[in-house]
C-alpha positions in Angstrom: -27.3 16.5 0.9 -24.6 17.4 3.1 -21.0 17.2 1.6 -18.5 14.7 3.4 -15.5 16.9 5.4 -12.3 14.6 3.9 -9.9 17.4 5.9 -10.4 15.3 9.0 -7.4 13.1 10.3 -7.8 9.6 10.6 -8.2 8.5 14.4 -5.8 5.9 15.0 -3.8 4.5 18.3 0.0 4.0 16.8 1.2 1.8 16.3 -0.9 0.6 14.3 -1.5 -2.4 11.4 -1.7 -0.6 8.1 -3.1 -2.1 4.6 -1.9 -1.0 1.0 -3.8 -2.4 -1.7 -0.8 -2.5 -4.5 -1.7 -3.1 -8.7 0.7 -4.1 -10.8 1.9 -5.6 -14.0 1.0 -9.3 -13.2 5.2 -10.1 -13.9 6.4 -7.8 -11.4 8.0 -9.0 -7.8 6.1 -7.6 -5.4 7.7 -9.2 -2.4 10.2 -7.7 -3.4 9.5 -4.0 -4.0 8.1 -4.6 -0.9 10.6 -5.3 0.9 12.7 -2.6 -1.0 10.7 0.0 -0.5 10.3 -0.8 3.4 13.9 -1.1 4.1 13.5 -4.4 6.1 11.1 -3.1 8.1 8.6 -6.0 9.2 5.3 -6.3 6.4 3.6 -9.2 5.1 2.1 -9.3 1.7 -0.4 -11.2 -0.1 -1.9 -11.3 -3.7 -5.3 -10.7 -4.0 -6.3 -11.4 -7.6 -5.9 -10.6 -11.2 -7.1 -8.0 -13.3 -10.0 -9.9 -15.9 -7.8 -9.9 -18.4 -4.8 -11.4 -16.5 -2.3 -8.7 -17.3 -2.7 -7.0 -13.5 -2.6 -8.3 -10.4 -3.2 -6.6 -6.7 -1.3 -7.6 -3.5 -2.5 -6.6 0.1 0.7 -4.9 1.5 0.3 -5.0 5.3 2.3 -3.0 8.0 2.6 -1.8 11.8 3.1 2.3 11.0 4.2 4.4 14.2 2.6 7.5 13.2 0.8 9.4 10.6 3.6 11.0 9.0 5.3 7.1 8.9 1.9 6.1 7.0 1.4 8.9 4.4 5.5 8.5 3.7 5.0 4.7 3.0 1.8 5.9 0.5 4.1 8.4 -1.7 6.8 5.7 -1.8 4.5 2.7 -3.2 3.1 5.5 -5.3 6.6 6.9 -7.0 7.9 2.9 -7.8 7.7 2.6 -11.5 6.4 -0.8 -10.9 3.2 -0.2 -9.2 0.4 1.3 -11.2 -1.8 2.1 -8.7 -1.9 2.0 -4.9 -4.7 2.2 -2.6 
C-alpha cells in the first residue's frame, strides 16, 4: 500500500468559496464569532446539526478566500476562539 503524500498544496483558482465546518457548545453565537473573527468580511453561515446528546452543535462557515495564505490564516483564527471546540 502506497502511503498518501499530504505535503501537496491544494490546487485552487482564487478566489475561491471556502467551507469551515465549526463545533461548538450548542449556546454559543456563531453568527457572531463569525462575523468577529472575519472582520466584516462577506461569509454566510449555517448550522448543521447537534451533537446526539444536544450539548454541540456544528455550523457550515462559508467564504470567498483570495489566496492560500488568506485560507490557512482564517483556519488558526476559528481554531484559537475559545468558543469553538473543533474546526474542520
Amino acid at each position: 500500500m502506497e502511503k498518501a503524500d499530504n505535503t501537496k498544496e491544494l490546487k485552487l483558482d482564487f478566489p475561491a468559496k471556502w467551507q469551515y465546518k465549526l463545533i461548538m457548545p450548542k449556546d454559543n453565537d456563531a453568527k457572531k464569532i463569525a462575523k468577529d473573527i472575519l472582520n466584516g468580511k462577506e461569509h454566510k453561515i449555517t448550522k448543521s446539526q447537534n451533537s446526539s446528546k444536544g450539548k454541540y452543535t456544528s455550523h457550515t462557515l462559508e467564504v470567498s478566500v483570495n489566496n492560500h495564505e488568506e485560507r490557512k490564516a482564517i483556519f488558526e483564527d476559528l481554531k484559537k476562539h475559545k468558543d469553538i471546540k473543533f474546526v474542520l
